[in-house]
C-alpha positions as CSV (number, residue, x, y, z in Angstrom):
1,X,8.3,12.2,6.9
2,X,8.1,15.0,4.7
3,X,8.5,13.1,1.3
4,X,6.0,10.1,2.8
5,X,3.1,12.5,3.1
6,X,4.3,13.8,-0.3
7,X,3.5,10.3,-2.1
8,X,0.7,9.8,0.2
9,X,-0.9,12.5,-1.0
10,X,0.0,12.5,-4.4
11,X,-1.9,8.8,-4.3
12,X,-5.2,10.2,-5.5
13,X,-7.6,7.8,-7.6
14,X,-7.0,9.8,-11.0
15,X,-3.0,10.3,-10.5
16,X,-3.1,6.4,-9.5
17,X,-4.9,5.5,-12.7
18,X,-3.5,8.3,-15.0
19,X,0.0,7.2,-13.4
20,X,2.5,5.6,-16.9
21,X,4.6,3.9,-14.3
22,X,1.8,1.4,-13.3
23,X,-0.3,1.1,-10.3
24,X,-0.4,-2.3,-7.2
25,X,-2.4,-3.1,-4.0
26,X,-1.2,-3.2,-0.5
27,X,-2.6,-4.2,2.7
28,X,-5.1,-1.7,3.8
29,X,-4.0,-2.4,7.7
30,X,-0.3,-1.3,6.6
31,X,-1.5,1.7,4.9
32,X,-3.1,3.0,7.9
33,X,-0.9,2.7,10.5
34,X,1.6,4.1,7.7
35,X,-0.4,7.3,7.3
36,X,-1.2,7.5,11.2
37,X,3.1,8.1,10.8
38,X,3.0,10.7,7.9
39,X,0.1,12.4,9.2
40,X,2.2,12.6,12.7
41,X,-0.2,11.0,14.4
42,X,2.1,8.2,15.8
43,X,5.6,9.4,16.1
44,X,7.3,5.9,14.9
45,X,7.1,4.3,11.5
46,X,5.1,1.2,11.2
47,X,7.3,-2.0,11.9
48,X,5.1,-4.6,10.7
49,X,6.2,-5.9,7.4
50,X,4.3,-4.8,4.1
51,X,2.7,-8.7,3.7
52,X,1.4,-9.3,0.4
53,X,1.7,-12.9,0.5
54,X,-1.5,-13.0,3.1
55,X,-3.4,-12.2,0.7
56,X,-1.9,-15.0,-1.8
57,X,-2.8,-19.1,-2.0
58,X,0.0,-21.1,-1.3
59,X,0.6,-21.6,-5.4
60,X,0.8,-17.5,-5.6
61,X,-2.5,-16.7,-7.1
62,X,-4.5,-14.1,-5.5
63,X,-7.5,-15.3,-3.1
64,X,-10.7,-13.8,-4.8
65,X,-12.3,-13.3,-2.2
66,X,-9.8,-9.8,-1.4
67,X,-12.0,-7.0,-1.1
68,X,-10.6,-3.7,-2.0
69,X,-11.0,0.6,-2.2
70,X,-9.1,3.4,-4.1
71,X,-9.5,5.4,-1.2
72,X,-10.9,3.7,2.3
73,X,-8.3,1.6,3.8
74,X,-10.8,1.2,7.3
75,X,-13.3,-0.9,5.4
76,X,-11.3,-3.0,3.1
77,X,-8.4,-5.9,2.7
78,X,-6.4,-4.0,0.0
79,X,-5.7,-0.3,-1.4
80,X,-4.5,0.8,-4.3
81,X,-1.0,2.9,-4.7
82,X,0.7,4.2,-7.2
83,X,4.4,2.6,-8.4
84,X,6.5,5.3,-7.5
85,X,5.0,4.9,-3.9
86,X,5.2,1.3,-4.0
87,X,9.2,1.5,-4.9
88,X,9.8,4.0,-2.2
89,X,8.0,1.7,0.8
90,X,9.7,-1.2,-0.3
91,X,13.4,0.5,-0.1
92,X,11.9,2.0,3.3
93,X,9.9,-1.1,4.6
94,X,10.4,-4.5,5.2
95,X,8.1,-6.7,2.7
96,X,7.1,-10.3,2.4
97,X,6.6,-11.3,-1.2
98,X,5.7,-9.3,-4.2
99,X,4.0,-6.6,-4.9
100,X,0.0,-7.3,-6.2
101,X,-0.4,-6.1,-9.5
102,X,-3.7,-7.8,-10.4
């Protein structure tokens, strides 16, 4: 849990942006119930899959009509994470389709 809160918190808006390895979106819903985790608020990690391809037509282009935050998962579809957090949920986590880069 240690190294989770770690990244989490390393996720600011600037590191995100200023970040040469890249930044992606995840599913706002995943992101809390992740942090409710690393923050110790819920003592078991979230089993839900990371689902990117919910926010995805059938032909793999991104619905427009995903609304999204650098910072306030409660109020929005997506989030934005850095790579390096990003490469460590997916060895972690179980995810359904890529990772959303646009």
């Amino acid at each position: 849990r240690r190294r989770e809160r770690y990244l989490r918190w390393k996720d600011t808006p600037k590191n995100i942006i200023m970040d040469p390895h890249g930044f992606c979106f995840i599913p706002a819903q995943w992101i809390v119930s992740w942090e409710l985790f690393v923050e110790g608020w819920t003592s078991i990690p979230p089993v839900i899959p990371i689902d990117a391809d919910q926010w995805r037509h059938r032909h793999g282009a991104i619905r427009p009509s995903i609304s999204f935050s650098p910072s306030s998962p409660h109020t929005f579809d997506l989030v934005i994470i850095s790579n390096r957090t990003w490469s460590y949920l997916a060895s972690q986590y179980t995810v359904l389709g890529s990772k959303i880069t646009e």
